[in-house]
Biopython code that builds the backbone (N, CA, C, O; Angstrom):
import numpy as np
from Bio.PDB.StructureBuilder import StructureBuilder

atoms = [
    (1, "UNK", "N", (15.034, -9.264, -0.799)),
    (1, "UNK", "CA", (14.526, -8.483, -1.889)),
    (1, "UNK", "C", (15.342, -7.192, -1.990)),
    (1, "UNK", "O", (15.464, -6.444, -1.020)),
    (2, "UNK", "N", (15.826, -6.977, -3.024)),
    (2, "UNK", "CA", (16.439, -5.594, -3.427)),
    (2, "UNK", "C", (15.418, -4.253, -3.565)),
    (2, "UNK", "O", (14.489, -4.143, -4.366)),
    (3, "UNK", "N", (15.806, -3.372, -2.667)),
    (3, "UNK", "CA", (15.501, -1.531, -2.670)),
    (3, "UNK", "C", (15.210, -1.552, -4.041)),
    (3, "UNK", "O", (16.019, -1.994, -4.856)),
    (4, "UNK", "N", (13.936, -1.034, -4.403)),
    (4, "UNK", "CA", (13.767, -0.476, -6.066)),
    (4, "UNK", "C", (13.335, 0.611, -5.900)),
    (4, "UNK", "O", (13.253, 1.084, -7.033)),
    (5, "UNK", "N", (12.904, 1.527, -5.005)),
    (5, "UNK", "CA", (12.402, 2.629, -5.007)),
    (5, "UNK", "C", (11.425, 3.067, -5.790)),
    (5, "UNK", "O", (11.392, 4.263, -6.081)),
    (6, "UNK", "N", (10.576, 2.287, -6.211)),
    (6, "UNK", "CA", (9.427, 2.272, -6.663)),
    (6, "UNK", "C", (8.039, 2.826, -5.638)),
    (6, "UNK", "O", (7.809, 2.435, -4.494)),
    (7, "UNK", "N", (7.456, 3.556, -6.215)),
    (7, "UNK", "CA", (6.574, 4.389, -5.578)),
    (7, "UNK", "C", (5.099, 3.295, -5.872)),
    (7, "UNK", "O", (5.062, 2.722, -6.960)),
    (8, "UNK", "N", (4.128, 3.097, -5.028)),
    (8, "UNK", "CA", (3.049, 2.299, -4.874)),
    (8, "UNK", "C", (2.189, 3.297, -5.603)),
    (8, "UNK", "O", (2.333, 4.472, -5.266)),
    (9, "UNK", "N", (1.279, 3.004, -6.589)),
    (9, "UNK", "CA", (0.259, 3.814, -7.443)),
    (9, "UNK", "C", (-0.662, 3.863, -5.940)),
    (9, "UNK", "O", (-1.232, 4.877, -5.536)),
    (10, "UNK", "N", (-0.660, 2.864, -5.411)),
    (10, "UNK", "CA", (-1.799, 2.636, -4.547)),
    (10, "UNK", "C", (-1.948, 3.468, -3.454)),
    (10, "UNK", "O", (-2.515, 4.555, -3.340)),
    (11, "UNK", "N", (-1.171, 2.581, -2.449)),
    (11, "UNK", "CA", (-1.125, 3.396, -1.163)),
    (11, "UNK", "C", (0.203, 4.156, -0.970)),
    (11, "UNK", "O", (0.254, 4.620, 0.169)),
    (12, "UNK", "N", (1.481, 4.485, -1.837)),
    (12, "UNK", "CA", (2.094, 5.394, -2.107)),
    (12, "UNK", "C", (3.023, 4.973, -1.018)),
    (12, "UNK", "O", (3.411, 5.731, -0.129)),
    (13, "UNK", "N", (3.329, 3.822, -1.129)),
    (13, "UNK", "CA", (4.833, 3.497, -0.329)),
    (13, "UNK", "C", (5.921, 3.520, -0.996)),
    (13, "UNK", "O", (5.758, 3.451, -2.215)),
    (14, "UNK", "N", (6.816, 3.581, -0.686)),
    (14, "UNK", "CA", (8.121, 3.290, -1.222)),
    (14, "UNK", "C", (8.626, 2.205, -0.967)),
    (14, "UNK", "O", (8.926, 1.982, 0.205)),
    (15, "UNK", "N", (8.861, 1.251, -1.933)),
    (15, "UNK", "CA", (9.607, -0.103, -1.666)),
    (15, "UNK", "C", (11.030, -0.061, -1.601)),
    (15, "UNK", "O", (11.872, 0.203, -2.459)),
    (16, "UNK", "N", (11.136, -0.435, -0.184)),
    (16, "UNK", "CA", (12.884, -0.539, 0.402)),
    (16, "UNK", "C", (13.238, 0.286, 0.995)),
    (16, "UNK", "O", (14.392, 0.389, 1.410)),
    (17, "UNK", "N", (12.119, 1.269, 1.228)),
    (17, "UNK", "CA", (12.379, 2.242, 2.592)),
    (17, "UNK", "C", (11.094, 2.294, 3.610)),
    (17, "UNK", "O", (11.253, 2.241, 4.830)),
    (18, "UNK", "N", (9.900, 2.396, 3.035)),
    (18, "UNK", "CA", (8.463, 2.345, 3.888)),
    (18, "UNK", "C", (8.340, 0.825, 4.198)),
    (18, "UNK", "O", (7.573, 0.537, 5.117)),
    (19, "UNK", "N", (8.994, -0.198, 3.557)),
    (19, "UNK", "CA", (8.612, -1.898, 3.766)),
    (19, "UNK", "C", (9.575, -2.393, 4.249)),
    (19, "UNK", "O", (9.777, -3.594, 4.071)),
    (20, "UNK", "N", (10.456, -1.610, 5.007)),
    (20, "UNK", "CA", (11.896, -2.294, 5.078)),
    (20, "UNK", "C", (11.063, -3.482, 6.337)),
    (20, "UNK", "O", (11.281, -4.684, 6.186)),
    (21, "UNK", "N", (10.553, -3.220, 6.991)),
    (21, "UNK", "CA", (10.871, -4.617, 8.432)),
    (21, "UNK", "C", (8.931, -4.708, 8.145)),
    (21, "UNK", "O", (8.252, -3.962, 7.438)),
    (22, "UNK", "N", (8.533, -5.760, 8.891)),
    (22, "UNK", "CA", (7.232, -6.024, 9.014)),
    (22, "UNK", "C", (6.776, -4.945, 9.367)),
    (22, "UNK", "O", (6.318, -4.052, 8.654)),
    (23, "UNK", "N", (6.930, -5.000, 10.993)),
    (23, "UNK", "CA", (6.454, -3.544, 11.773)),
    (23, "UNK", "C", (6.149, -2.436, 10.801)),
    (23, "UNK", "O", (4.998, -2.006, 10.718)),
    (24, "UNK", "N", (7.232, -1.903, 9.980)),
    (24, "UNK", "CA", (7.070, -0.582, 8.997)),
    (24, "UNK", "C", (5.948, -0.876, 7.859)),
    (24, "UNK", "O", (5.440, 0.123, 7.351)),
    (25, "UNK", "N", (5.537, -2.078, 7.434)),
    (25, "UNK", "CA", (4.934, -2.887, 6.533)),
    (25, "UNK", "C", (3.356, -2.438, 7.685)),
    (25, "UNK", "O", (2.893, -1.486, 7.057)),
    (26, "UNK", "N", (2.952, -2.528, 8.220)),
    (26, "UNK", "CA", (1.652, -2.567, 9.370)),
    (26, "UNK", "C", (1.666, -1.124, 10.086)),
    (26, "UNK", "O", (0.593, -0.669, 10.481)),
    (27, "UNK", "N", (2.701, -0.490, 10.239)),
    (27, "UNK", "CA", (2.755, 0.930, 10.599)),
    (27, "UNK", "C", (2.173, 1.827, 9.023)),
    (27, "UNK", "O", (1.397, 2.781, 9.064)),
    (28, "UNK", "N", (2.659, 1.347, 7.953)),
    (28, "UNK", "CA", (2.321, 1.756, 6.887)),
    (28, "UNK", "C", (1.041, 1.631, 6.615)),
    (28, "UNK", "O", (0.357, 2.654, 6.594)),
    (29, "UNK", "N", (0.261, -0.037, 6.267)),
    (29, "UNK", "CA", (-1.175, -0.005, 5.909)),
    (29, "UNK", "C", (-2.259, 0.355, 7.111)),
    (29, "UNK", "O", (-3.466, 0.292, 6.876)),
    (30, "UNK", "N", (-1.782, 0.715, 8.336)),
    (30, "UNK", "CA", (-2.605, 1.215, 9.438)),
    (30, "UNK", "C", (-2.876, 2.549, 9.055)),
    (30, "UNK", "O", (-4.028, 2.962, 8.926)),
    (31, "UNK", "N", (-1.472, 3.519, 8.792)),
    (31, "UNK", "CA", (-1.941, 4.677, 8.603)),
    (31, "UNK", "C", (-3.094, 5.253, 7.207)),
    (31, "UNK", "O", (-4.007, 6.072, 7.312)),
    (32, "UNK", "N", (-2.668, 4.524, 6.007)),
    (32, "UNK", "CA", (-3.128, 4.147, 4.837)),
    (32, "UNK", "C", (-4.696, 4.060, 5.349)),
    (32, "UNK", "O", (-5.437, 5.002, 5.068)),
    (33, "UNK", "N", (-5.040, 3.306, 5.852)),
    (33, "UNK", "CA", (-6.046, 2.578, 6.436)),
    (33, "UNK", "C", (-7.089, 3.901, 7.030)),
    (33, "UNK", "O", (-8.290, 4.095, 6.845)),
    (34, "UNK", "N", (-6.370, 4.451, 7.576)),
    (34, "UNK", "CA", (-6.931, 4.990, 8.636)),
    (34, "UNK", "C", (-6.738, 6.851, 8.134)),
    (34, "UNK", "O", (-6.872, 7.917, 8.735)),
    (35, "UNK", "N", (-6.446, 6.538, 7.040)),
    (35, "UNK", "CA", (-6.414, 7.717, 6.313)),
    (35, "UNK", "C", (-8.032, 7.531, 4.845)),
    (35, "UNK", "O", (-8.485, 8.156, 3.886)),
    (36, "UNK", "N", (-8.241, 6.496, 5.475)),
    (36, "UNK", "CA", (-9.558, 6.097, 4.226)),
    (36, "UNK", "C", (-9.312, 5.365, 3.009)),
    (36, "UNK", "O", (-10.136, 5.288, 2.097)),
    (37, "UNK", "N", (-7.609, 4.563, 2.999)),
    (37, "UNK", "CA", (-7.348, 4.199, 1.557)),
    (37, "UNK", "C", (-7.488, 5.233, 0.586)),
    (37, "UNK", "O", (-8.450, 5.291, -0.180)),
    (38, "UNK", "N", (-6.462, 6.123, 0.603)),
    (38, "UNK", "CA", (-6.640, 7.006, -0.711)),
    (38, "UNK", "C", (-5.750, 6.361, -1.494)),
    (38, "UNK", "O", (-4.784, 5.610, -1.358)),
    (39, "UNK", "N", (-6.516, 7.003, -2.562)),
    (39, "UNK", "CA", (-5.372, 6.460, -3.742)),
    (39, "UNK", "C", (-4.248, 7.711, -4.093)),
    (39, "UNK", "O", (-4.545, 8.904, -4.142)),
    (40, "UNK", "N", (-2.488, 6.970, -4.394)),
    (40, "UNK", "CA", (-1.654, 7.768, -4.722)),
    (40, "UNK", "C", (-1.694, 8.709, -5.618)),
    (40, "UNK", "O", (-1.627, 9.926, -5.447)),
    (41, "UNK", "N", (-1.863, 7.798, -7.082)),
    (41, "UNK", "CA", (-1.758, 7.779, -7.617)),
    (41, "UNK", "C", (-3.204, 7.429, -8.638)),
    (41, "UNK", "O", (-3.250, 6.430, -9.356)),
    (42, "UNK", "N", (-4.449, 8.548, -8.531)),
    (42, "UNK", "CA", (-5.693, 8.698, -8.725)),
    (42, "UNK", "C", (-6.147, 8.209, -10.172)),
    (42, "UNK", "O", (-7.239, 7.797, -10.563)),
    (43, "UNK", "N", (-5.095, 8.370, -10.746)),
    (43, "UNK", "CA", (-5.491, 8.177, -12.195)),
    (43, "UNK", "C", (-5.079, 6.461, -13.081)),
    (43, "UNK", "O", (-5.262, 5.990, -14.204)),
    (44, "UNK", "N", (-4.410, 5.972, -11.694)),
    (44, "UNK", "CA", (-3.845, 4.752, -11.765)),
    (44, "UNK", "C", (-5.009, 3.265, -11.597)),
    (44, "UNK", "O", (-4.868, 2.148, -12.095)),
    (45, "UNK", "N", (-6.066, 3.756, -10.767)),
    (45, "UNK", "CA", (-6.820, 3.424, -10.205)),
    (45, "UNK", "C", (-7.874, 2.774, -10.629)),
    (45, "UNK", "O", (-8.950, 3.352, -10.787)),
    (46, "UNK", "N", (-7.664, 1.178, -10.926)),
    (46, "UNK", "CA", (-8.519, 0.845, -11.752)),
    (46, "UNK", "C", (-10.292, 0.795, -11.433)),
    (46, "UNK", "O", (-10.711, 0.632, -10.287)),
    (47, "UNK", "N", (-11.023, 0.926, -12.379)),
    (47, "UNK", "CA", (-12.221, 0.850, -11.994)),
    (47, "UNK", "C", (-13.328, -0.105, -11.466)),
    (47, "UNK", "O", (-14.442, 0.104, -10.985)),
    (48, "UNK", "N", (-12.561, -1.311, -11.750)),
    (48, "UNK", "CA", (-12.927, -2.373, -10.681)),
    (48, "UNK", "C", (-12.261, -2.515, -9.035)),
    (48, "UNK", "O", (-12.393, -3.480, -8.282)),
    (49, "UNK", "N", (-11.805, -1.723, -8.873)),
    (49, "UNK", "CA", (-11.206, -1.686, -7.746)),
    (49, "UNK", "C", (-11.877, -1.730, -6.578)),
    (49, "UNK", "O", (-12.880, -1.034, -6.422)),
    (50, "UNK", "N", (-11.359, -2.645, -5.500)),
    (50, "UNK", "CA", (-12.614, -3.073, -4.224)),
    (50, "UNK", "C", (-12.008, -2.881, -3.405)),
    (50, "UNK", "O", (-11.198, -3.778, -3.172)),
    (51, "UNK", "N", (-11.974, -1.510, -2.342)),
    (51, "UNK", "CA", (-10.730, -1.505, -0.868)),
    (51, "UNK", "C", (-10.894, -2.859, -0.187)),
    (51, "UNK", "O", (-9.858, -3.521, -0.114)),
    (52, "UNK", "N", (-12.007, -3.396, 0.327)),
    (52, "UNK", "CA", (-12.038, -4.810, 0.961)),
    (52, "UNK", "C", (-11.463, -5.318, 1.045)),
    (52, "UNK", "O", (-10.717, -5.575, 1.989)),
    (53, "UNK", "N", (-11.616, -5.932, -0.533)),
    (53, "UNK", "CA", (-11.044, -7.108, -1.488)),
    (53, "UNK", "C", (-9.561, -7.104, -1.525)),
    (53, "UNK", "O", (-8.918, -8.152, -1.476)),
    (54, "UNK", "N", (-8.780, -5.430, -1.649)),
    (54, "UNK", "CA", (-7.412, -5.114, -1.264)),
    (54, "UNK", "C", (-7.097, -5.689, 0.071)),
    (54, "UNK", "O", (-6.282, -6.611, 0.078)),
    (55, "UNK", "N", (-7.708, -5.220, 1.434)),
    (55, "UNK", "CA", (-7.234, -5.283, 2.140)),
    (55, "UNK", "C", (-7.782, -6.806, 2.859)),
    (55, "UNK", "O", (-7.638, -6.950, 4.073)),
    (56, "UNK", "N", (-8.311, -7.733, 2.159)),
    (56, "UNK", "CA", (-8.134, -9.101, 2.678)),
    (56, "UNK", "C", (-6.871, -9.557, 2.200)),
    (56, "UNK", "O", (-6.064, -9.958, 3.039)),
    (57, "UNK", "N", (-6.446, -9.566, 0.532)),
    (57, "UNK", "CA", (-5.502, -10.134, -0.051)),
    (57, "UNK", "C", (-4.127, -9.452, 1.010)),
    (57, "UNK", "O", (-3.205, -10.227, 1.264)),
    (58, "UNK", "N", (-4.083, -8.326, 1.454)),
    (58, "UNK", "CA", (-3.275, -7.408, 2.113)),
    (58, "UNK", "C", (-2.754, -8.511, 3.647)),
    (58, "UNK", "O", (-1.580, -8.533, 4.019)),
    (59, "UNK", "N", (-3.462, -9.036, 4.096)),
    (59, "UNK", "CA", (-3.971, -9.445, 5.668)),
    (59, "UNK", "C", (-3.591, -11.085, 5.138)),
    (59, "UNK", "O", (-3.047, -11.920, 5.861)),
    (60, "UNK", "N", (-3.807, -11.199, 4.417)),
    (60, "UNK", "CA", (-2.827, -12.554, 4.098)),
    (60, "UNK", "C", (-1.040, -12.529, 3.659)),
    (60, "UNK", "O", (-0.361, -13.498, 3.998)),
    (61, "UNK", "N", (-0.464, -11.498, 2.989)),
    (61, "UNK", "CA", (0.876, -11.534, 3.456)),
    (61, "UNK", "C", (1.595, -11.236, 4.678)),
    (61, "UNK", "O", (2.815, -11.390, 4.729)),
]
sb = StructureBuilder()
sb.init_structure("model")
sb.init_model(0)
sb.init_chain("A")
sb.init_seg("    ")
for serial, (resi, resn, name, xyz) in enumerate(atoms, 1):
    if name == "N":
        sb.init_residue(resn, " ", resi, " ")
    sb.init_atom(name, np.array(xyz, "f"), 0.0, 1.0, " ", f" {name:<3s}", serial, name[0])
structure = sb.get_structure()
């Protein structure tokens, strides 16, 4: 996958520098995690939105 440097509305990673290896991928949603799931990008945030429901679909890639 090609670096896009795209910023996550969500949990505010950067794709192709915060996801580069697995490890950084699980070092990332731990801290995320453990920061309460905030959102980045607050206004992005849809209103059906379910942290759970995120972080099952999350735990399957």
């Amino acid at each position: 996958m090609t670096p896009n440097r795209a910023i996550c509305a969500c949990c505010g990673t950067e794709f192709g520098y915060e996801d580069s290896s697995p490890d950084s991928v699980r070092r990332a949603r731990e801290e995320w995690i453990a920061n309460g799931c905030p959102w980045f990008r607050k206004s992005k945030r849809p209103p059906d939105w379910n942290m759970e429901e995120q972080l099952r679909h999350a735990q399957r890639l």
